[in-house]
Legacy VTK file of the C-alpha trace (Angstrom):
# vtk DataFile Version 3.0
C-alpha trace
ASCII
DATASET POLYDATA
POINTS 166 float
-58.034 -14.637 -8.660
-57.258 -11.076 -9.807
-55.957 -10.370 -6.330
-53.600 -12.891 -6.520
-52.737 -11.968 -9.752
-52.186 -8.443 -8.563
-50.144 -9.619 -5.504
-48.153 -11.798 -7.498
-47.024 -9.163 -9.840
-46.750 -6.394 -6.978
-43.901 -9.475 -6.187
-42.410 -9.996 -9.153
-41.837 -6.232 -9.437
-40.065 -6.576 -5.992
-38.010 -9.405 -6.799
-37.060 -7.158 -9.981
-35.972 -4.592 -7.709
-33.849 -6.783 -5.356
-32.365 -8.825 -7.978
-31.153 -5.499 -9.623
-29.681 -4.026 -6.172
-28.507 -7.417 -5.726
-26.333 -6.755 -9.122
-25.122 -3.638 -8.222
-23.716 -4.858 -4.479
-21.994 -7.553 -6.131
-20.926 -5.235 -8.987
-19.487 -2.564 -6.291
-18.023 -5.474 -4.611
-15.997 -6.584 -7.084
-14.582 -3.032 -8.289
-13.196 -3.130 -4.641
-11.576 -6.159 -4.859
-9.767 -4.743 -8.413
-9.203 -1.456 -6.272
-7.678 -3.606 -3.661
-6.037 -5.544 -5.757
-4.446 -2.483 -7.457
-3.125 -0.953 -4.153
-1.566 -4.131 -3.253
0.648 -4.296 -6.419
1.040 -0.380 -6.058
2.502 -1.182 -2.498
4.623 -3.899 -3.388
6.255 -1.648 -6.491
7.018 1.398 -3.758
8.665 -1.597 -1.279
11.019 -2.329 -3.946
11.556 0.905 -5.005
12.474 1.866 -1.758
14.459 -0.524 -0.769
16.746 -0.273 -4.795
17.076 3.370 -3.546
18.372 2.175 -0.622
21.280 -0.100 -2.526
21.766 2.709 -4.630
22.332 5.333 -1.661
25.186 2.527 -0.161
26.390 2.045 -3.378
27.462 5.718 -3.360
28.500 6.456 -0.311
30.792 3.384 -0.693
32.091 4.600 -3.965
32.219 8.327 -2.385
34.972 6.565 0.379
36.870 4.938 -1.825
37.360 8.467 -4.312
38.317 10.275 -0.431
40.916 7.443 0.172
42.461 7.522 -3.283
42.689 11.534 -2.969
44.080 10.639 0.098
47.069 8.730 -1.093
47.494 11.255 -3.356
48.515 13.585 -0.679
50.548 11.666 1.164
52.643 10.902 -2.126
52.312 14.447 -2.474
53.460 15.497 1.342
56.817 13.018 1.023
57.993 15.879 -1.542
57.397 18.844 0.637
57.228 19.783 4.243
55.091 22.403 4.244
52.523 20.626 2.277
53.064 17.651 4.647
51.555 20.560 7.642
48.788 21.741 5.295
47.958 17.780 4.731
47.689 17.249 8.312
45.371 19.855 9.122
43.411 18.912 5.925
43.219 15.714 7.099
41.767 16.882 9.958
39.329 18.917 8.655
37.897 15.418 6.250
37.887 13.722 9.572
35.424 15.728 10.874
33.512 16.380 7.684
33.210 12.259 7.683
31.805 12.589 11.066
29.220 14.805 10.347
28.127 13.112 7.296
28.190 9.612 8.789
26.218 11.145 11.660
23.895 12.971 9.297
23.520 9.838 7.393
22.617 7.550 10.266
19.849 10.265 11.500
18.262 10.248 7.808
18.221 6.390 7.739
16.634 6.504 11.451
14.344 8.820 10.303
13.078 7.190 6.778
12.808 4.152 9.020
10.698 5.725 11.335
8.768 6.879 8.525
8.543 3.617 6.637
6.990 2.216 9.945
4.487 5.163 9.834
3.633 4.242 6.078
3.175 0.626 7.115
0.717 1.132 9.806
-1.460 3.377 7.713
-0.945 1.045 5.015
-2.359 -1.714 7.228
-5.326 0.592 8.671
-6.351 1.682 5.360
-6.627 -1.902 4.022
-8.031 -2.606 7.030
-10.741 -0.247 6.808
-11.221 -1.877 3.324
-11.580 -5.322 4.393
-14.107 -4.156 7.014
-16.566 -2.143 4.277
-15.972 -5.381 2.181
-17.650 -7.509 4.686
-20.261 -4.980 5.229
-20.878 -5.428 1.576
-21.458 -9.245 2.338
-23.069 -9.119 5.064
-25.406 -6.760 3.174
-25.553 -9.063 0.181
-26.386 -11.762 2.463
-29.300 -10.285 3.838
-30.465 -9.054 -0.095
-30.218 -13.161 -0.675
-32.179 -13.818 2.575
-34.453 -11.568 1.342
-34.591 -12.973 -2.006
-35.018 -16.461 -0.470
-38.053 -14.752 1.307
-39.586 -13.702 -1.884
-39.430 -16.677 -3.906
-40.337 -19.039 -0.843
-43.907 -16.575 -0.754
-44.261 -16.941 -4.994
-43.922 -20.095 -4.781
-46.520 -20.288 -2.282
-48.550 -18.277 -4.194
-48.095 -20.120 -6.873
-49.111 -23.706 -5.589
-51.858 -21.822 -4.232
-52.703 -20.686 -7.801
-52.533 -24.039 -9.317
-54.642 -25.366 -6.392
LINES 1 167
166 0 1 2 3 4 5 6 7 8 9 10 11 12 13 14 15 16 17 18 19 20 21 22 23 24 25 26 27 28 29 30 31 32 33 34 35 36 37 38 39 40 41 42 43 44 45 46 47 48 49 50 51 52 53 54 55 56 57 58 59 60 61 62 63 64 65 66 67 68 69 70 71 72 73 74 75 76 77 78 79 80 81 82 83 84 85 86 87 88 89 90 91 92 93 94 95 96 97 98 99 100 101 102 103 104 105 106 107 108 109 110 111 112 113 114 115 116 117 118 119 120 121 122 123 124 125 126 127 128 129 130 131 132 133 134 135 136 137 138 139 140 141 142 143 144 145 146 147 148 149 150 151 152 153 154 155 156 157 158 159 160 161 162 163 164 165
């Protein structure tokens, strides 16, 4: 009798132990499903930031254009007046031309690039939440096999028990 006495309480203490790891799986669990959670809304505040800058980049350059084609027709109201202005016009004309070039080309490289590097972000977006979702499951699986075990344990005191009251 006092062995089984002794075994059941060597079980009990065991059961302590696995109900409190048990806890503290399901605790750990949880904080990374808040981290998770958390990332996800931290993501989805950079997408729209991003893509706001974006507006607010075309925005510019549009109004940019339209100040360049109002200075524009200033000059050419101005170059009616005056020949030699009319020369200087021409050549300055020139010179915006290929400014506008070189920005419009600089501008379409910078947008390749930042989409290049949005793609980058996206991928190691997805592998770090991937490599979340796969220690989650380990988590499980692990908590699974605590319950097993658990299941295990009170099957045998149970045993014991029936045995006792036998």
């Amino acid at each position: 009798m006092a062995d089984h006495r002794l075994e059941l309480d060597e079980v009990n203490s065991k059961l302590e132990v696995v109900t409190s790891r048990s806890i503290e799986v399901r605790r750990n669990c949880e904080t990374q499903e808040v981290t998770i959670e958390r990332l996800k809304r931290q993501l989805s505040d950079a997408v729209q930031k991003v893509a706001r800058l974006e507006d607010l980049q075309e925005e510019n350059e549009a109004l940019k254009n339209r100040c360049r084609q109002l200075r524009e027709e200033v000059c050419r109201e101005r170059a009616l007046r005056d020949p030699k202005l009319n020369d200087f016009l021409s050549l300055e004309a020139r010179v915006s031309e290929v400014e506008s070039n070189y920005r419009d080309k600089s501008d379409e490289l910078r947008k390749i690039i930042v989409a290049r590097n949005r793609v980058d972000v996206e991928r190691d977006e997805a592998a770090e939440v991937g490599k979340w979702k796969r220690k989650f499951y380990a988590r499980n699986r692990e908590l699974e096999t605590f319950r097993s075990e658990l299941d295990d344990i009170i099957a045998t005191l149970e045993e014991l028990q029936r045995s006792i009251a036998a």
